[in-house]
Residue frames as a rotation matrix with the C-alpha (Angstrom) as fourth column:
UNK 1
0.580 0.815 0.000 0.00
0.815 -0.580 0.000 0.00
0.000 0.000 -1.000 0.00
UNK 2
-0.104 -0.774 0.625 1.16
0.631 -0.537 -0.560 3.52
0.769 0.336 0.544 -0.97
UNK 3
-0.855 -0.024 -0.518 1.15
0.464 -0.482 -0.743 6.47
-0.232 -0.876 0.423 1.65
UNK 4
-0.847 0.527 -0.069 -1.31
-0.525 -0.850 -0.045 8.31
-0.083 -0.002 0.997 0.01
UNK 5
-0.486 0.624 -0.612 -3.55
0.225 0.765 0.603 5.25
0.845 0.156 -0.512 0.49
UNK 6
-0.328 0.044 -0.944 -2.97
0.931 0.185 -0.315 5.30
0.161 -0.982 -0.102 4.12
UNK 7
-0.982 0.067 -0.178 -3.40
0.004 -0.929 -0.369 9.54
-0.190 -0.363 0.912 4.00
UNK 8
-0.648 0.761 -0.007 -6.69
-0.628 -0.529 0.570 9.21
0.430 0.374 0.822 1.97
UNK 9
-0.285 0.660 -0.695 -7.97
0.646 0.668 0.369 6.37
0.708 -0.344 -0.617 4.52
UNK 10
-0.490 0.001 -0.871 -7.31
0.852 0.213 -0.479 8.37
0.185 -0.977 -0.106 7.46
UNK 11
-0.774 0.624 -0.106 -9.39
-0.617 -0.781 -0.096 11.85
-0.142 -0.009 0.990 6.07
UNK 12
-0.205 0.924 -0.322 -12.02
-0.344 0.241 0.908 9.51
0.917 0.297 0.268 5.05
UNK 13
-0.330 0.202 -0.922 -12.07
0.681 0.727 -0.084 8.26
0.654 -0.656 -0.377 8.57
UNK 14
-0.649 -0.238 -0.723 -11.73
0.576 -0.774 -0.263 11.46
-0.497 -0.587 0.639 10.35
UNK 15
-0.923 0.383 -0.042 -15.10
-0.379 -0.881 0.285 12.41
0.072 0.279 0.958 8.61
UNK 16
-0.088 0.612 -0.786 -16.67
0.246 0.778 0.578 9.32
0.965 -0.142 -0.219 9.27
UNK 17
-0.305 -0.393 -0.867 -15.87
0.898 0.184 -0.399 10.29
0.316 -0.901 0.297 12.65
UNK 18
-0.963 -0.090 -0.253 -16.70
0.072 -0.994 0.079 13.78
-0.258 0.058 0.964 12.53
UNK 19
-0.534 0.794 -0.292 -20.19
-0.626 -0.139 0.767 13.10
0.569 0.592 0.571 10.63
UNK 20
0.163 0.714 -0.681 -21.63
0.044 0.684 0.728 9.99
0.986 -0.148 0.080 12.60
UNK 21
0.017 -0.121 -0.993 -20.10
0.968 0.249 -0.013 10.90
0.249 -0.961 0.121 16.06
UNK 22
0.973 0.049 0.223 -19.79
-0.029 -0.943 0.333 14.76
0.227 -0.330 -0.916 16.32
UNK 23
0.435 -0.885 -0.164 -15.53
0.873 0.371 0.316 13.41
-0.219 -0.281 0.934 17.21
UNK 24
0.666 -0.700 -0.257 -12.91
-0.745 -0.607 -0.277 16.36
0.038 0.376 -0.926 16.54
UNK 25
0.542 -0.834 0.100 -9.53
0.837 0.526 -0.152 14.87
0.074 0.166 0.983 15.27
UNK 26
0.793 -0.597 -0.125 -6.49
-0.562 -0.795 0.229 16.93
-0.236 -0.111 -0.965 16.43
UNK 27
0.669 -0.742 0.041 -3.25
0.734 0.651 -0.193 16.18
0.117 0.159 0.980 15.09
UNK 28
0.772 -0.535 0.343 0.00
-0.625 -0.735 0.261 17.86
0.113 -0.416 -0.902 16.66
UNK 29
0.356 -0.934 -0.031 3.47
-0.296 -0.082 -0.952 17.33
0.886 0.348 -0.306 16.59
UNK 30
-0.834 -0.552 -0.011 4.94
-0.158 0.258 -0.953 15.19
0.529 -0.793 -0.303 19.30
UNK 31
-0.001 0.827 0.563 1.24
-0.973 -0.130 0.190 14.74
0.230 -0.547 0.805 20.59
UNK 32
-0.922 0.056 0.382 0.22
-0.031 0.976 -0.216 11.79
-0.385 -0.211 -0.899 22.90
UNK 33
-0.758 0.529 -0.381 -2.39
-0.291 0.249 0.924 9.75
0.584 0.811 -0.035 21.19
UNK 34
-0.944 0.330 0.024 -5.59
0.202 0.632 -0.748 9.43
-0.262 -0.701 -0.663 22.66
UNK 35
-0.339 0.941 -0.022 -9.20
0.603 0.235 0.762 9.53
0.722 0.245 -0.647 23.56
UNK 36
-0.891 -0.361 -0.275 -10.88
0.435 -0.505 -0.745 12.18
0.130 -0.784 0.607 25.25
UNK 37
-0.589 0.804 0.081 -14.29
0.746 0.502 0.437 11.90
0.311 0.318 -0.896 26.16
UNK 38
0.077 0.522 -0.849 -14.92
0.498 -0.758 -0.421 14.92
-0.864 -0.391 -0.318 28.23
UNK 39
-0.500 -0.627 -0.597 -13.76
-0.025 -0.679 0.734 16.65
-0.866 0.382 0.324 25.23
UNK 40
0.580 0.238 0.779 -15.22
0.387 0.761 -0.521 14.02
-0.717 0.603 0.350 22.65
UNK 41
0.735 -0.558 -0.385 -12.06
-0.669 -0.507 -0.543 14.59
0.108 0.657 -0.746 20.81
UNK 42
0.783 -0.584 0.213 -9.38
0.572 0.811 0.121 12.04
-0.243 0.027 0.970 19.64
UNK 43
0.543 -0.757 -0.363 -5.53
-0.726 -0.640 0.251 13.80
-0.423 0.127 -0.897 19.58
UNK 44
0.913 -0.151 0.380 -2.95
0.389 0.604 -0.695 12.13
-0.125 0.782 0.610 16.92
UNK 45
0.059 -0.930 -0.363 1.11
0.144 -0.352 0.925 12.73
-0.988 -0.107 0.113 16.62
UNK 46
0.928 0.127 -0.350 1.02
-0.328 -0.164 -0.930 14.27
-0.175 0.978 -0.110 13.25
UNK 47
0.180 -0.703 -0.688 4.62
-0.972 -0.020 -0.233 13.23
0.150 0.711 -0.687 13.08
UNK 48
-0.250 -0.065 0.966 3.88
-0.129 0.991 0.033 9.74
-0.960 -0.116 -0.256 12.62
UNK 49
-0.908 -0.412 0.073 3.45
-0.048 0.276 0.960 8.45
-0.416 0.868 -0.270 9.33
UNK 50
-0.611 0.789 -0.070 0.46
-0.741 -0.539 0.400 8.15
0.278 0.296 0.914 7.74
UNK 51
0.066 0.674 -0.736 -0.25
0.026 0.736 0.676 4.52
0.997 -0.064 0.031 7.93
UNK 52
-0.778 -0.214 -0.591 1.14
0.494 0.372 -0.785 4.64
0.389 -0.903 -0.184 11.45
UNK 53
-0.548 0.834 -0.067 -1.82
-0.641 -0.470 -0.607 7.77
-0.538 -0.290 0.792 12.25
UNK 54
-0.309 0.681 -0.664 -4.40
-0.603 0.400 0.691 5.35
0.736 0.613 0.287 10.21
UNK 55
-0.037 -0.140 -0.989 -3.93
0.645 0.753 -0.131 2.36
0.763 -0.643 0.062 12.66
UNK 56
-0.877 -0.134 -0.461 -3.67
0.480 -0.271 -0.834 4.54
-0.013 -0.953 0.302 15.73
UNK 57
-0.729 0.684 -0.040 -6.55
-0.632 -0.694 -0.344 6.81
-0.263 -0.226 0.938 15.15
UNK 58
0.209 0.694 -0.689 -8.72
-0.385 0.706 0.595 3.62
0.899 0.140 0.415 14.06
UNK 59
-0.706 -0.324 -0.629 -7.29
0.496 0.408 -0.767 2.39
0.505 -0.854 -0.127 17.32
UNK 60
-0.928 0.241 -0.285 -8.65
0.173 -0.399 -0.901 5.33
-0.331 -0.885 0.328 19.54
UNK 61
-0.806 0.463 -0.369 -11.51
-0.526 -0.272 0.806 4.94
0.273 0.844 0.462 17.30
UNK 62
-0.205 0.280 -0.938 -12.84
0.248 0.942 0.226 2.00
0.947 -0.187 -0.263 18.83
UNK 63
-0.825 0.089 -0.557 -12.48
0.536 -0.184 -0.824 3.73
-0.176 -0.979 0.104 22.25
UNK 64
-0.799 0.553 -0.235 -14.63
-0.550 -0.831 -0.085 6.31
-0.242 0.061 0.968 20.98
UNK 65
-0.588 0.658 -0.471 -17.25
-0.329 0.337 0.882 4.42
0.739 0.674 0.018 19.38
UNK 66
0.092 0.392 -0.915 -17.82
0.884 0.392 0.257 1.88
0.459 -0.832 -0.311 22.50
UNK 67
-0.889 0.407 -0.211 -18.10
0.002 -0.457 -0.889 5.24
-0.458 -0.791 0.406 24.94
UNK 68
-0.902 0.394 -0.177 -20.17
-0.415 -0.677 0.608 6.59
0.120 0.621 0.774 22.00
């Protein structure tokens, strides 16, 4: 798979996410990945690769969903 697979999964997710949950995706440099329900907001180390932010934010994805 090419990167710009992995880039055009993880906007299509991050509107799935955005459209069926109300979710905010932040991505920042050096950020710690997580879930944050008071917030309903999922945070993402932009300097991870793409596939590596695909797989992680589909990761905290799952957290979100099952609070959701």
């Amino acid at each position: 798979m090419t990167s710009n697979f992995y880039r055009l999964q993880y906007y299509d997710l991050v509107d799935y996410l955005k459209e069926e949950f109300e979710i905010k995706v932040v991505q920042k440099p050096n950020e710690v990945d997580a879930w944050y329900p008071a917030l309903n907001m999922i945070r993402i180390n932009s300097n991870l690769k793409y596939r590596e932010r695909f797989f992680t934010l589909a990761h905290e994805s799952g957290h979100a969903i099952i609070d959701n």
